[in-house]
N, C-alpha and C positions, 0 to 999 in steps of 0.2 A: 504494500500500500504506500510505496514510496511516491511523497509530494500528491496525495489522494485522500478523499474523504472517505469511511467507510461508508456512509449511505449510497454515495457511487458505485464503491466497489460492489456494495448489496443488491444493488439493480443491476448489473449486468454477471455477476458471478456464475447464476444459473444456468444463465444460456451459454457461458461460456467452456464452461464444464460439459455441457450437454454437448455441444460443439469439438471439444477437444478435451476429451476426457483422460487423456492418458497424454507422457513426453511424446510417445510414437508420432500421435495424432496433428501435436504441434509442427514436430520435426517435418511430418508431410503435408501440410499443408505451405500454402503460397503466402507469401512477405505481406502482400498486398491485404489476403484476409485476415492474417493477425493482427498485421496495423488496424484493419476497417472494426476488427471486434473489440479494440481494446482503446484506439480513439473516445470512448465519451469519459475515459479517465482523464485525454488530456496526458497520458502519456504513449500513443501511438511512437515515436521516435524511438521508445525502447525493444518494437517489435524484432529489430534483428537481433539484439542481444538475448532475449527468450528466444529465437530460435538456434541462439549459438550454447543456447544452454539445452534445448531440447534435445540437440541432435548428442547433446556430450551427454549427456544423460540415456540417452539410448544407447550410444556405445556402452554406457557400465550397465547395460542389461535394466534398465530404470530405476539401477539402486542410487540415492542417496550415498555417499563414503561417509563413513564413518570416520575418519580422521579429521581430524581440526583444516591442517592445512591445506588436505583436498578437497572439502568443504569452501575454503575461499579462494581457490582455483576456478572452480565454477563461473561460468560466465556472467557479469552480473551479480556475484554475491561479496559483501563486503561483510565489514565486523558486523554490524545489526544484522542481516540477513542471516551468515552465517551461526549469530547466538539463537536467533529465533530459531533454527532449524536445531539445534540444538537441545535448546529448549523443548520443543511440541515433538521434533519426531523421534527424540533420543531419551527424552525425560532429564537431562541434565540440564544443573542450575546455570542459568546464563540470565545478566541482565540486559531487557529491554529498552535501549535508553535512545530516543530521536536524536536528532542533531541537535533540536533547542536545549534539549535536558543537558545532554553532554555538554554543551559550552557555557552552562550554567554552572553546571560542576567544575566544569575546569576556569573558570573564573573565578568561584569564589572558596572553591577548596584546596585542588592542583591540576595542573595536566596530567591526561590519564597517560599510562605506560601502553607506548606500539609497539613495546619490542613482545 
């Protein structure tokens, strides 16, 4: 839901699921449709990056990696992304924290550690 309201994401989720219910489905489909489904986010321009992620995903057989670092390998996944996924499909503790949160922390507590 990056740079997205969840009421948006709420209106078009189902169809889009219904649409491309699996990485496969993404993978094979055309640039142009996944832009055209994913446009009333308002982030259409991220559609080749999900399919650079779909298609990597289909090569690992649609798993998810379990490692930290090839988790943010994935096309499109950074620190957030990667804890969320983390987090929901691993069950381990990772914090959720936007970009506003984070530079609110890191403002008035310290800079977090990238290493």
């Amino acid at each position: 839901m990056q740079r997205t309201r969840a009421e948006s994401v709420a209106r078009i989720f189902p169809s889009f699921v219904t649409a491309y219910p699996s990485w496969n489905a993404i993978d094979s489909a055309s640039l142009e449709d996944i832009e055209e489904a994913i446009r009333p986010l308002g982030i259409h321009r991220r559609a080749l990056t999900l399919k650079h992620l779909a298609r990597e995903l289909v090569s690992l057989r649609e798993e998810i990696p379990l490692d930290r670092t090839r988790i943010e390998a994935l096309p499109g996944v950074g620190q957030y992304v990667a804890n969320a996924i983390e987090l929901f499909a691993f069950h381990r503790p990772r914090p959720l924290l936007d970009t506003n949160m984070a530079r609110i922390i890191e403002r008035y507590i310290k800079p977090r550690n990238l290493a």
